[in-house]
DRENKOL-172345 format. One record per atom (N, C-alpha, C): residue number from 1; atom name; z, x, y. Coordinates in nm, 4 decimals. Atoms other than C-alpha are relative to their C-alpha. Layout:
N
NUM CA Z X Y
...
***
This chain:
217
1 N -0.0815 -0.1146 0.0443
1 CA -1.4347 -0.5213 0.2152
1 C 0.1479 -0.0289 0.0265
2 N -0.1275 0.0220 -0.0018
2 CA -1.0812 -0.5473 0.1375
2 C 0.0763 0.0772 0.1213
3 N -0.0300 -0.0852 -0.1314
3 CA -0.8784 -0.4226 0.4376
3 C 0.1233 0.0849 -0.0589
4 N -0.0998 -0.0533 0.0950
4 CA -0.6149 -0.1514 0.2904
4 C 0.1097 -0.0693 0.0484
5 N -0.0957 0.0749 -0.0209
5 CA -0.2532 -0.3090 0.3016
5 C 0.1152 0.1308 0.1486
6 N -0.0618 -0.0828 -0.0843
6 CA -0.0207 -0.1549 0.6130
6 C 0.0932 0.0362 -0.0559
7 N -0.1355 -0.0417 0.0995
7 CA 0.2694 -0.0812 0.3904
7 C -0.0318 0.1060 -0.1238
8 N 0.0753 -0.0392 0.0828
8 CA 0.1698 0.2406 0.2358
8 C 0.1167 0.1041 -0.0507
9 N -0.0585 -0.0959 0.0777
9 CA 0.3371 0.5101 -0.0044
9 C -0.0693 0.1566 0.0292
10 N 0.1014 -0.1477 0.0527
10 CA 0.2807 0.9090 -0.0092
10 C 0.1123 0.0537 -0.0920
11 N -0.1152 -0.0561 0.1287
11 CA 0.4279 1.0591 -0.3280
11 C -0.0963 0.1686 -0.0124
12 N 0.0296 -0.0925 -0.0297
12 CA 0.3961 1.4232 -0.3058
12 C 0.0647 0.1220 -0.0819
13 N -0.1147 -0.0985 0.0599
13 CA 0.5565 1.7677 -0.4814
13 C 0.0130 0.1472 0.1069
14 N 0.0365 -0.1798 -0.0565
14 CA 0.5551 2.1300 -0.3208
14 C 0.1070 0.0024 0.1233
15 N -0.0547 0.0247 -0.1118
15 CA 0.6309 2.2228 0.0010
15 C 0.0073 -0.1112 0.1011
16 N -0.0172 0.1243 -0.0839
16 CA 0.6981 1.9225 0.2411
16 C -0.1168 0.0362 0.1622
17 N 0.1004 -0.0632 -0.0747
17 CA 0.5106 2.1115 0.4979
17 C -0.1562 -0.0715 -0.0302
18 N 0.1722 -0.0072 0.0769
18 CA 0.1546 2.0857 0.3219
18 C -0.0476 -0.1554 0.0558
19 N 0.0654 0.1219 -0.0246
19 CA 0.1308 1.7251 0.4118
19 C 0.0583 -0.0270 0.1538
20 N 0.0485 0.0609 -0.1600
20 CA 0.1983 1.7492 0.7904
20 C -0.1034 -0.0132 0.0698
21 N 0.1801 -0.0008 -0.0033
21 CA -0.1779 1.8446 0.8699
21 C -0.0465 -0.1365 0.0059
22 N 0.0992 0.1383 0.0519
22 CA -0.2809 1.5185 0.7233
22 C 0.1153 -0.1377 0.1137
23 N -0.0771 0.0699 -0.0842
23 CA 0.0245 1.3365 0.8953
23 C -0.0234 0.0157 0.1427
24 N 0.0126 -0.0182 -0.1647
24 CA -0.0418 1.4536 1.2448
24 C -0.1355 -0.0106 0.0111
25 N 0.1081 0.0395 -0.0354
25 CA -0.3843 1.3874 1.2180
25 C -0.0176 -0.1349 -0.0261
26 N -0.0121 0.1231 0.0339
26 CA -0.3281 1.0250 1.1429
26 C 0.1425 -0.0227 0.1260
27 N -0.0641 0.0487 -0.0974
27 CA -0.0743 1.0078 1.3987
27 C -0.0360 0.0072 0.1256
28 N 0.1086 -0.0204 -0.1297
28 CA -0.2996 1.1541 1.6764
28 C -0.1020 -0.1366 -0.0015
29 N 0.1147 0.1292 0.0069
29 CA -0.5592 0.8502 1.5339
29 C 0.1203 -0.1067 0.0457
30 N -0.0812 0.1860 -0.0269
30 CA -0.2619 0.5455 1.6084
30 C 0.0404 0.0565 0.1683
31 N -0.0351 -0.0052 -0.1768
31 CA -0.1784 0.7417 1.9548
31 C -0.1606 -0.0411 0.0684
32 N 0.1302 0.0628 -0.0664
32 CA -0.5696 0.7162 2.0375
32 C -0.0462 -0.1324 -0.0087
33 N 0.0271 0.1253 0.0161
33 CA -0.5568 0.3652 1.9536
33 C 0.1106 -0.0777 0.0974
34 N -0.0597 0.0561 -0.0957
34 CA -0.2857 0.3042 2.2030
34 C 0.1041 -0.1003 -0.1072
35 N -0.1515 0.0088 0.0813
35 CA 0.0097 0.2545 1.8661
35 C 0.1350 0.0891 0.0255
36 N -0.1447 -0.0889 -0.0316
36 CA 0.3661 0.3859 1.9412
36 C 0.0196 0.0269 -0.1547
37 N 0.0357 -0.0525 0.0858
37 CA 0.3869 0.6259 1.6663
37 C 0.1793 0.0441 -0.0192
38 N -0.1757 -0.0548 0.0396
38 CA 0.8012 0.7052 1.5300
38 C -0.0041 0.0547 -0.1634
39 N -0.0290 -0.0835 0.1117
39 CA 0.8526 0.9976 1.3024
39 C 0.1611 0.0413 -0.0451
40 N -0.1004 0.0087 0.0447
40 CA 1.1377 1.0068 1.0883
40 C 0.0234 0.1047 -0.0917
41 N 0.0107 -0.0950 0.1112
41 CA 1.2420 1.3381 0.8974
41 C 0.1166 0.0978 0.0323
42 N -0.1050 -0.0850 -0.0265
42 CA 1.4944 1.6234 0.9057
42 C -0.0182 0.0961 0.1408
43 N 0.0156 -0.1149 -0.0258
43 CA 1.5268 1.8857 1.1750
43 C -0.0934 0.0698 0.0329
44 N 0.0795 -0.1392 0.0391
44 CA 1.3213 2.1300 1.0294
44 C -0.1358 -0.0780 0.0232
45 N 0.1641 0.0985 0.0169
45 CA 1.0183 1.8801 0.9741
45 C -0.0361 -0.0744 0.1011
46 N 0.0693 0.0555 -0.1343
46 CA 1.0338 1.7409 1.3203
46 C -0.0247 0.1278 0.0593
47 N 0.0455 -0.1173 -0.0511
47 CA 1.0135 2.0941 1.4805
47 C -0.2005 0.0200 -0.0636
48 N 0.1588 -0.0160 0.0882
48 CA 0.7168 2.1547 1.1971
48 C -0.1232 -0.1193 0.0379
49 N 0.1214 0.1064 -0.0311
49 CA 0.5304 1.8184 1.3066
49 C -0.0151 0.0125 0.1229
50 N 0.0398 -0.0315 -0.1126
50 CA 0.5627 1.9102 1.6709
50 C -0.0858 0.0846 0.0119
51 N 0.1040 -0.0978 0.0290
51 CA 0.3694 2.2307 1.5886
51 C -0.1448 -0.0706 -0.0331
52 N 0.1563 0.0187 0.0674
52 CA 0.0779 2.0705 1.3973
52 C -0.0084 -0.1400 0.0909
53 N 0.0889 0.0588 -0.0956
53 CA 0.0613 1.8135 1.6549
53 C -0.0867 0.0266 0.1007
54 N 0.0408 -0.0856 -0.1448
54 CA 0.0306 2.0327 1.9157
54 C -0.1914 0.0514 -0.0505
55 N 0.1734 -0.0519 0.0859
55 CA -0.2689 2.2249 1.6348
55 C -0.1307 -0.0975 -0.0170
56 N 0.0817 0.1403 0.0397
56 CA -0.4190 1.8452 1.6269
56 C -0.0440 0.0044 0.1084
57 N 0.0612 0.1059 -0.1416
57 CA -0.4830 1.8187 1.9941
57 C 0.0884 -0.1024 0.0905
58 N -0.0635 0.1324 -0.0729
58 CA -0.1841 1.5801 2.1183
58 C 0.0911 0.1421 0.0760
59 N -0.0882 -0.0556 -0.0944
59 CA -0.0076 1.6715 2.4295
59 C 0.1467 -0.0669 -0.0297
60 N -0.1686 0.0816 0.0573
60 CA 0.3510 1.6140 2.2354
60 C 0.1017 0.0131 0.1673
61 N -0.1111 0.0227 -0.1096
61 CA 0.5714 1.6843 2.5727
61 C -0.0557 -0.1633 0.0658
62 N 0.0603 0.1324 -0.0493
62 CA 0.3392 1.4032 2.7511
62 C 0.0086 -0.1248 -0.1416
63 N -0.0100 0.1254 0.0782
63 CA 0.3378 1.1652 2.4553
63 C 0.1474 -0.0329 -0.0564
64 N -0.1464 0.0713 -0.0026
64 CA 0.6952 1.1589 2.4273
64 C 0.0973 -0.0166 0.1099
65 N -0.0228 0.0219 -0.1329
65 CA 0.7819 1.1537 2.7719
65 C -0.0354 -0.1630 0.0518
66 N 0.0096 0.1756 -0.0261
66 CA 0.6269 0.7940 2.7655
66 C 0.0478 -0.0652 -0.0895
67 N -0.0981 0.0658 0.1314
67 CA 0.7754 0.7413 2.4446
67 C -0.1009 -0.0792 -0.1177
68 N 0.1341 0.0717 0.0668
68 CA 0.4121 0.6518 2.3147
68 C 0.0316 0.1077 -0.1918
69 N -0.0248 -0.0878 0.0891
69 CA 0.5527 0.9455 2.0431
69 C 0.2010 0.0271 -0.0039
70 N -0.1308 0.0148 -0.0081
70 CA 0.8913 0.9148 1.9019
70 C 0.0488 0.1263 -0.0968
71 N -0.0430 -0.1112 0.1172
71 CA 1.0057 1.2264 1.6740
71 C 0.1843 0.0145 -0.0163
72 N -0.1234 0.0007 0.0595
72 CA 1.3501 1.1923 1.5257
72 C 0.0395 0.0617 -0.1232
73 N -0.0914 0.0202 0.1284
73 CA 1.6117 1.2654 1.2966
73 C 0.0970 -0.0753 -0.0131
74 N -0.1020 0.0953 -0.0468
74 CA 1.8606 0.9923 1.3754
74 C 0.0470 -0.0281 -0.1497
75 N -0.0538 0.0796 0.1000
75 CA 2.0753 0.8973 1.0676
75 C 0.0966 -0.1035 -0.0037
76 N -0.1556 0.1058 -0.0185
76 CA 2.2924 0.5966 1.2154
76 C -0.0189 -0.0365 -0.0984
77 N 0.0083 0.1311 0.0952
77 CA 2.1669 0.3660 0.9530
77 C 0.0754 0.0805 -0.1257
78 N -0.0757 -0.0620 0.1415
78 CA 2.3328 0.6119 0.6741
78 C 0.1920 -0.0093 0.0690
79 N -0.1442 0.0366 -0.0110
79 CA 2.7195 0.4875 0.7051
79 C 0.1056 0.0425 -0.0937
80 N -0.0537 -0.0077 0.1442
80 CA 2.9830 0.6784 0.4586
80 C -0.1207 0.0631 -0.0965
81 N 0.1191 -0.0407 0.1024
81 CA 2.7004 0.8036 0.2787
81 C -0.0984 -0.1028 -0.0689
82 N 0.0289 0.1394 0.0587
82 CA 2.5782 0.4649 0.2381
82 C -0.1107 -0.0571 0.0546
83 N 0.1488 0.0467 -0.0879
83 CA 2.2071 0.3383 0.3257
83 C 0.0414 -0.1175 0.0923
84 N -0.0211 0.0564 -0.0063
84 CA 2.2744 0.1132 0.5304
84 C -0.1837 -0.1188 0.0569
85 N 0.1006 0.0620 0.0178
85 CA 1.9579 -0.1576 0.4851
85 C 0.0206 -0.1034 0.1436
86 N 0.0146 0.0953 -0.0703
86 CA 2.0171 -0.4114 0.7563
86 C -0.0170 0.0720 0.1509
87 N 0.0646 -0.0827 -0.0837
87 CA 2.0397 -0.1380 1.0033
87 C -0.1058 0.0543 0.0777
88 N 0.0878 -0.0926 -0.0082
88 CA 1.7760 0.0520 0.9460
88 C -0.1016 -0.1248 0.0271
89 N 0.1111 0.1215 -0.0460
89 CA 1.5281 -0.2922 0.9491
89 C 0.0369 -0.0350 0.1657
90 N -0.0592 0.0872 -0.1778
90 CA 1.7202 -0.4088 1.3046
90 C -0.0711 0.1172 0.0806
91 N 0.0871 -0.1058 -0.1152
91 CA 1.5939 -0.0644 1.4424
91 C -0.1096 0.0011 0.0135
92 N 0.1871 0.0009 0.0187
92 CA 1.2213 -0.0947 1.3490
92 C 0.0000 -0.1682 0.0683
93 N 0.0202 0.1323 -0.1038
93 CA 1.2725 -0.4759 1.4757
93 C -0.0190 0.0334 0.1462
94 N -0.0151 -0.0074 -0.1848
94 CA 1.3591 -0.3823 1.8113
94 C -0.0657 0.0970 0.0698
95 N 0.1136 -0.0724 -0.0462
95 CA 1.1327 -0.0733 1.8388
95 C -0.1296 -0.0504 -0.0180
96 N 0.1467 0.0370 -0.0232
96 CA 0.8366 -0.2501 1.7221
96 C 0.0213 -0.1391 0.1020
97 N -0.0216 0.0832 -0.1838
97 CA 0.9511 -0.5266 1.9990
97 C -0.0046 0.0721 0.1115
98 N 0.0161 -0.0753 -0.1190
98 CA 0.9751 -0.2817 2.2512
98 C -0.1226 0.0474 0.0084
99 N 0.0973 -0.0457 -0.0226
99 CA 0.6602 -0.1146 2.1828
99 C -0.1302 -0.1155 0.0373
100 N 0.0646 0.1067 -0.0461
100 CA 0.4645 -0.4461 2.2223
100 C 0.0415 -0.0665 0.1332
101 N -0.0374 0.0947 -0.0983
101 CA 0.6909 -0.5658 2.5242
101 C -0.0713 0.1174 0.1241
102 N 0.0467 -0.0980 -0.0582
102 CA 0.5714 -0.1624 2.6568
102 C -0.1546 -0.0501 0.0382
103 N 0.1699 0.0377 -0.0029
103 CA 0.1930 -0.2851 2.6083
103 C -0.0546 0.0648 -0.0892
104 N -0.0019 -0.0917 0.1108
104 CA 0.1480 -0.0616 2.2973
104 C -0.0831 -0.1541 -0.0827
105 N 0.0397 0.1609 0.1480
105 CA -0.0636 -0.2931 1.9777
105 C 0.0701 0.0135 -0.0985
106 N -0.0666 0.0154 0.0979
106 CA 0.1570 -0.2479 1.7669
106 C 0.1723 0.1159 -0.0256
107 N -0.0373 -0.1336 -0.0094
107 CA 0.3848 0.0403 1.6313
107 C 0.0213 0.0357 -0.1797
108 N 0.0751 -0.1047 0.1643
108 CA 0.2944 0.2909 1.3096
108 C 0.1637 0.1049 -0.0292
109 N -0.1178 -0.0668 0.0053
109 CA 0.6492 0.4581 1.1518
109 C -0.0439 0.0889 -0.1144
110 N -0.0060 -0.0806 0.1291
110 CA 0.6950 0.7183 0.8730
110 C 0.1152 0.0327 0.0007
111 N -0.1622 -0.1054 0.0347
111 CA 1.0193 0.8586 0.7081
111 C -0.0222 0.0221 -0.1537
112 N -0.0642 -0.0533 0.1163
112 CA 1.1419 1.0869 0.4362
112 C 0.0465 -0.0576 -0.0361
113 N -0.0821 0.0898 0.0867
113 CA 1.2786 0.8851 0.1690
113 C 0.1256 0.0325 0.0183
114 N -0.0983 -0.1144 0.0617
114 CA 1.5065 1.1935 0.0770
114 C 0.1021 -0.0079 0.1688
115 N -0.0617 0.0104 -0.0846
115 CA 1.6017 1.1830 0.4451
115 C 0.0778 -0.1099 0.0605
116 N -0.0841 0.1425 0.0114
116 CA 1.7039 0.8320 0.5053
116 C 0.0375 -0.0425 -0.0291
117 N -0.0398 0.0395 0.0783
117 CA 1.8392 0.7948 0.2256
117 C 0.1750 0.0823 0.0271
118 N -0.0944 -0.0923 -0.0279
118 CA 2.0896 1.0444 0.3215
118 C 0.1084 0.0392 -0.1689
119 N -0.0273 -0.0499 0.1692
119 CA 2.3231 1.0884 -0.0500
119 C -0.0031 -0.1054 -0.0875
120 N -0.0001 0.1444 0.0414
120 CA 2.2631 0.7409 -0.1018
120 C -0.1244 -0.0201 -0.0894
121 N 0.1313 -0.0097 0.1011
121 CA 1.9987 0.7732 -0.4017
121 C 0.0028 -0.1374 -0.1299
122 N 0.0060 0.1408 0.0945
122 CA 2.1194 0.3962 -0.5526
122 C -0.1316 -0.0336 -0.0038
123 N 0.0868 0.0870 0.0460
123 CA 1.8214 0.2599 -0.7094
123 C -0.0454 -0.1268 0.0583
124 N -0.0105 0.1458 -0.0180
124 CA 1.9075 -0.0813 -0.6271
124 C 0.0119 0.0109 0.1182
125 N 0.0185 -0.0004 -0.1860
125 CA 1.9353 0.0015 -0.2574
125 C -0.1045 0.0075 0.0912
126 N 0.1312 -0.0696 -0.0794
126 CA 1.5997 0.1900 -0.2344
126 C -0.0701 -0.1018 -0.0646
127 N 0.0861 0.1400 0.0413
127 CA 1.4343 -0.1312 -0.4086
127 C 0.0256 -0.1162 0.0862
128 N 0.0053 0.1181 -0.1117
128 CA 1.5846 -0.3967 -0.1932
128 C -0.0515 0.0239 0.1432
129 N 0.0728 -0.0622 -0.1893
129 CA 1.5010 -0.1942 0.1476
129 C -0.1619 -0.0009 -0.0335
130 N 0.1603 0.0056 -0.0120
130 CA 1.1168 -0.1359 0.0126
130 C -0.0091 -0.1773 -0.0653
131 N 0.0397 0.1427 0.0126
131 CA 1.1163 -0.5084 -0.0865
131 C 0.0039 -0.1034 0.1262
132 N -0.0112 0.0428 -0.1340
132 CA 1.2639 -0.6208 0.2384
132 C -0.1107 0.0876 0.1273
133 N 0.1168 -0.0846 -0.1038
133 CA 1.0392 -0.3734 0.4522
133 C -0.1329 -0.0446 -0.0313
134 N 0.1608 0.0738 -0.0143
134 CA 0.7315 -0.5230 0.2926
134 C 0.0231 -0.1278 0.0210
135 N -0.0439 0.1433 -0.1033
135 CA 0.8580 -0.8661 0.4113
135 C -0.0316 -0.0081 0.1397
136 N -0.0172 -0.0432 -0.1514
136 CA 0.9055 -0.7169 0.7353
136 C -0.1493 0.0103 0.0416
137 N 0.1214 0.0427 -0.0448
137 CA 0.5565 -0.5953 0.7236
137 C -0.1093 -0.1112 -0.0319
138 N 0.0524 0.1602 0.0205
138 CA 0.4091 -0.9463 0.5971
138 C 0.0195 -0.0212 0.1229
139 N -0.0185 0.0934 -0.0708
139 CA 0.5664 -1.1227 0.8588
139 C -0.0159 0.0368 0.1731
140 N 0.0252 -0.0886 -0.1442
140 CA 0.4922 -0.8222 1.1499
140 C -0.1346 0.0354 -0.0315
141 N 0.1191 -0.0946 0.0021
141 CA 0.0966 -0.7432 1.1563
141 C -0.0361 0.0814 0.0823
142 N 0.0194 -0.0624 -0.0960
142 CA 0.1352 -0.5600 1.4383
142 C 0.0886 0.1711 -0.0948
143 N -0.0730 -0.1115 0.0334
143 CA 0.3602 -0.2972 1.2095
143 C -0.0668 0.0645 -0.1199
144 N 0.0179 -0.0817 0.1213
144 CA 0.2626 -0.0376 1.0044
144 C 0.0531 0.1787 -0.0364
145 N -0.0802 -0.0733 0.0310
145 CA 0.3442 0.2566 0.8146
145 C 0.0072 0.1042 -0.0862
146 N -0.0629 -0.0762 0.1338
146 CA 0.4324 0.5335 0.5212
146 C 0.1142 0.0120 0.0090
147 N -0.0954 -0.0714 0.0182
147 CA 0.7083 0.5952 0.3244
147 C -0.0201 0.1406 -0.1019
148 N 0.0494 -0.1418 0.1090
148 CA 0.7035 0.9497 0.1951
148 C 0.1009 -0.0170 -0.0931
149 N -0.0291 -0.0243 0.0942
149 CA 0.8282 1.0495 -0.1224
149 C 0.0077 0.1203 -0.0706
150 N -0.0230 -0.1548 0.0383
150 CA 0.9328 1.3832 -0.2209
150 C 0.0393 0.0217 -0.1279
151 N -0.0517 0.0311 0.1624
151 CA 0.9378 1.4076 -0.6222
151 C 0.0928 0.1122 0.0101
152 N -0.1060 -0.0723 0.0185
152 CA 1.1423 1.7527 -0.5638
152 C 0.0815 -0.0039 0.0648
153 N -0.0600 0.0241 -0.0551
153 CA 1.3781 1.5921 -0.3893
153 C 0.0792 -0.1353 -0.0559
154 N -0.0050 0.1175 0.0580
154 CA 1.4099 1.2714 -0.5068
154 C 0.0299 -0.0222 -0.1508
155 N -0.0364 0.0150 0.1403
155 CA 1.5240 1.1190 -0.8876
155 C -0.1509 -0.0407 -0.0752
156 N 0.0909 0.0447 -0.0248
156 CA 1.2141 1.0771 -1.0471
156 C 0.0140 -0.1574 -0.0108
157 N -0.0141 0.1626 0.0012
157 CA 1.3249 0.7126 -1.1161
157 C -0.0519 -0.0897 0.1296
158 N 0.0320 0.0917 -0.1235
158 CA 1.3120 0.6365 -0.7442
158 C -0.1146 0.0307 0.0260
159 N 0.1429 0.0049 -0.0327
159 CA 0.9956 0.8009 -0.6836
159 C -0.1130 -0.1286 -0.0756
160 N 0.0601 0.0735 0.0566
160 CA 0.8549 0.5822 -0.9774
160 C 0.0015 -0.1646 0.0846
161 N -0.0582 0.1242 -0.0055
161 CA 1.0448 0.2305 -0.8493
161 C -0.0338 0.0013 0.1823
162 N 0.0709 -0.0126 -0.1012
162 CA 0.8673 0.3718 -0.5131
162 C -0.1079 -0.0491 0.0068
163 N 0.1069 0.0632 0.0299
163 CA 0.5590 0.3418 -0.6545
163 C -0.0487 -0.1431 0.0154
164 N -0.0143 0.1268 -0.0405
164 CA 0.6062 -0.0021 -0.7250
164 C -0.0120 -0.0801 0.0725
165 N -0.0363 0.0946 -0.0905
165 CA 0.7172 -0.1405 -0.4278
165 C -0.0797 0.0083 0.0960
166 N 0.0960 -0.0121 -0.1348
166 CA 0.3950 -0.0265 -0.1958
166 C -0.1041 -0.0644 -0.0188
167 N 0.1333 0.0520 0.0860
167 CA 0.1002 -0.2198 -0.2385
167 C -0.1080 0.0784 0.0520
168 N 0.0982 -0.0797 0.0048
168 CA -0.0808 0.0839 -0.1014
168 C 0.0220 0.1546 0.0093
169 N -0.0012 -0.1963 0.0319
169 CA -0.1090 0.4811 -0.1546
169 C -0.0625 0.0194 0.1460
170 N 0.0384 -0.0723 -0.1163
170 CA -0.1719 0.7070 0.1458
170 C -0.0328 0.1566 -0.0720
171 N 0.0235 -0.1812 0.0794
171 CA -0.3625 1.0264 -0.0312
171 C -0.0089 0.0797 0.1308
172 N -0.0152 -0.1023 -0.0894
172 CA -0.4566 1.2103 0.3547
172 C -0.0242 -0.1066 0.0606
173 N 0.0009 0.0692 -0.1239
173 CA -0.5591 1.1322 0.6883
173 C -0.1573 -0.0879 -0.0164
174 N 0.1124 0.0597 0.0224
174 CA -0.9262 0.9654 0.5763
174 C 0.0326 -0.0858 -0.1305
175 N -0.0145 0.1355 0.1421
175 CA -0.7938 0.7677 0.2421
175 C 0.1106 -0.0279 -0.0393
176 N -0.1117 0.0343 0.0465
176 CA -0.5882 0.5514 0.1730
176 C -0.0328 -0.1037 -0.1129
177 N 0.0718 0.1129 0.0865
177 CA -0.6035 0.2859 -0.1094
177 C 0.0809 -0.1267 -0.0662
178 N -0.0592 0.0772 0.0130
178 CA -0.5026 -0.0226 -0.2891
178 C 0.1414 0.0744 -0.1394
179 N -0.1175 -0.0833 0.1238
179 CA -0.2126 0.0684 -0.5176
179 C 0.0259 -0.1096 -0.1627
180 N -0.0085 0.1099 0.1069
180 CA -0.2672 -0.1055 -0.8829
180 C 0.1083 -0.0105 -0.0967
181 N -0.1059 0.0442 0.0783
181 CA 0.0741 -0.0220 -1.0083
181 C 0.1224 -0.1029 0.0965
182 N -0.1055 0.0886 -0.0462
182 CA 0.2279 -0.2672 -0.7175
182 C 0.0361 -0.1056 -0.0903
183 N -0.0252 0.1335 -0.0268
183 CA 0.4383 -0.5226 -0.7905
183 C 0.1279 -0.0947 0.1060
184 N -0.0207 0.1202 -0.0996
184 CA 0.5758 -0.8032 -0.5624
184 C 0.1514 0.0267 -0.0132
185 N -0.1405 -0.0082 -0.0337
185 CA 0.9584 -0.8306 -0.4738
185 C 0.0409 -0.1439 -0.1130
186 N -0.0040 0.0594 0.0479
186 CA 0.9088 -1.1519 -0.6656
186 C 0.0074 0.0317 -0.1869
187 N -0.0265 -0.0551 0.1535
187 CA 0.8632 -0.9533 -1.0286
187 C 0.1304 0.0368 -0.0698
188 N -0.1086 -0.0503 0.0682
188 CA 1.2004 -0.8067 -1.0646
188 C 0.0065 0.1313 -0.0167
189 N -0.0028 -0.1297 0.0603
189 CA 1.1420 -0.4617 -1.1018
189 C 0.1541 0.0475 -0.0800
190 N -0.1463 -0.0853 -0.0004
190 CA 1.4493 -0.3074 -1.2464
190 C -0.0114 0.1379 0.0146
191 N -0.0510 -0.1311 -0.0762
191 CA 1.5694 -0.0009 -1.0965
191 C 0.0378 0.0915 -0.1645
192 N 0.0195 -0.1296 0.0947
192 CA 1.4909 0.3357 -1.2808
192 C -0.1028 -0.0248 -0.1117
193 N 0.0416 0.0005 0.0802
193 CA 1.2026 0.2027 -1.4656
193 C -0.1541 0.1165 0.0195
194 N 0.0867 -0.0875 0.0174
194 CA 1.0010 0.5277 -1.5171
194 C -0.0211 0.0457 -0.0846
195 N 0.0258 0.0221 0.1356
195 CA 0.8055 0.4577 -1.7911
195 C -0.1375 0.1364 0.0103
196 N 0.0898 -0.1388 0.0111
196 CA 0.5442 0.7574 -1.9057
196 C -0.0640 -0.0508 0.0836
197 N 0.1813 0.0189 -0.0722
197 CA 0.2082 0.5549 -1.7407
197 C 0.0816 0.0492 0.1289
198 N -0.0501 -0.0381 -0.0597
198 CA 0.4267 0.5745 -1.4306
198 C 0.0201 0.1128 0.0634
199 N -0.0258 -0.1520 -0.0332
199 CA 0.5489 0.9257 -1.4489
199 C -0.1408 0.0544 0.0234
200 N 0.1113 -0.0508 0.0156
200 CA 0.1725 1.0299 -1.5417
200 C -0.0684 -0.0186 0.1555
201 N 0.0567 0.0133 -0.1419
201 CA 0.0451 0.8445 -1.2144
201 C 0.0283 0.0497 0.1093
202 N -0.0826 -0.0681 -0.1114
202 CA 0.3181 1.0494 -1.0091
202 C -0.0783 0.1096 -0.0035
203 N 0.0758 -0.1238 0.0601
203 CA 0.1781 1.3558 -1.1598
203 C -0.1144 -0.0147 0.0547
204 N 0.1495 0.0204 -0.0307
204 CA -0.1582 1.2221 -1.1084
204 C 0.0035 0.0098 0.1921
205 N 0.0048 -0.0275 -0.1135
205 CA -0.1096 1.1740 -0.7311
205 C 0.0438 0.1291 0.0925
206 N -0.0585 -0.1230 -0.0062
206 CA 0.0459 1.5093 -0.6898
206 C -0.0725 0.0864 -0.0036
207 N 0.1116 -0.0727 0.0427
207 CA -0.2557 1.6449 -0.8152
207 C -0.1238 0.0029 0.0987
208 N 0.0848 0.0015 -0.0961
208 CA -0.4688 1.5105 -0.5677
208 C 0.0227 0.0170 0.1590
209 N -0.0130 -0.0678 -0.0999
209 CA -0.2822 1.6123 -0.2602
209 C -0.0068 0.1696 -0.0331
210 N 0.0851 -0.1742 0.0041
210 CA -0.3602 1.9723 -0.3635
210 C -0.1491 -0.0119 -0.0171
211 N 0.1523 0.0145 0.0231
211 CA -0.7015 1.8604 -0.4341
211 C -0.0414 0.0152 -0.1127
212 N 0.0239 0.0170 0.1848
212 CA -0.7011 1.8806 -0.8178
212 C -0.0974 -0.0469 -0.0451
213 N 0.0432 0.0585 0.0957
213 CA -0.8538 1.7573 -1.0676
213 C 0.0968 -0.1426 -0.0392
214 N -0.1304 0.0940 0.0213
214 CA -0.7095 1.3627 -1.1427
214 C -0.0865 -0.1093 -0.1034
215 N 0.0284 0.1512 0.1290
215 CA -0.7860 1.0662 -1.3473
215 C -0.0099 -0.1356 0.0809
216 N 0.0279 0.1168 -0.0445
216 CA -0.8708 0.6991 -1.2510
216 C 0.1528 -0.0643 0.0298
217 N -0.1432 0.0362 -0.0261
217 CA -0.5004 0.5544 -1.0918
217 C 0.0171 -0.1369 -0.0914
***
């Protein structure tokens, strides 16, 4: 059996809320596995994931007190309004070094696109960072991950050129899968190509975090 890829996508619409449930129950599973777990999101959505951790069962004061649970909103890596890509990789370097030098197996991240991106919604920025981040996780098997994706937030271009660049989907906290519209950093994608099949498959995954009705991906 194929093992799913650690570099995974969630593309989502509604409230941003709706998919903490499934997030904090997948982050409670990498703390019981003894993974340093770093959440990345606004504010509002770290308050909201402290709650539904707490509803999951994790003692959040104790798991971030050892730092086994990291909940942020930190935006250094946004400079000028400007992603800044080399940044933002140097910080996940040196936290997933620390969490292995801690005794941790690894360490499991997530962030808001919309949030890290801060007004910085270049195309060509959010393609070289998810091309370089799946490098990162190639060459780190100890790292893994989601990036969320907020279509009402987001252009849909980048959500699409999101798509792309994951070679796996994260639907909840029990499935995740291979993603058959990846392609490789080696293809070329060009930035903003959100062609109907594309759009349809956004749609389509959108559908199945409410629990819909969907179609074959």
């Amino acid at each position: 059996m194929e093992e799913t890829p650690r570099h995974q996508c969630l593309i989502y619409d509604g409230s941003p809320a709706k998919m903490l449930p499934a997030l904090a129950a997948h982050i409670k599973q990498k703390l019981d596995e003894n993974i340093r777990c770093l959440y990345l999101n606004s504010p509002t959505m770290v308050a909201g994931m402290r709650s539904y951790l707490f509803a999951a069962g994790v003692d959040v004061v104790y798991e971030v007190a050892k730092t086994s649970l990291i909940l942020t909103s930190d935006q250094s890596h946004v400079k000028n309004g400007r992603f800044d890509i080399d940044h933002m990789l140097r910080m996940l370097e040196e936290t997933l070094n620390q969490a292995l030098s801690d005794g941790y197996r690894g360490l499991w991240a997530t962030g808001d696109m919309t949030w890290e991106l801060g007004q910085d919604k270049n195309l060509d920025t959010l393609l070289e960072y998810e091309w370089r981040l799946e490098r990162f996780f190639q060459k780190n098997p100890t790292m893994s991950g989601i990036c969320q994706y907020h279509t009402d937030t987001l252009p849909r271009a980048a959500v699409c050129n999101g798509l792309l660049a994951h070679p796996a989907l994260f639907i909840n906290q029990t499935l995740a899968c291979i993603n058959p519209n990846y392609l490789p950093s080696e293809a070329r994608i060009q930035p903003g190509a959100a062609t109907a099949d594309l759009q349809h498959t956004v749609y389509n995954l959108c559908a199945m975090q409410l629990g819909g009705d969907k179609e074959q991906l």
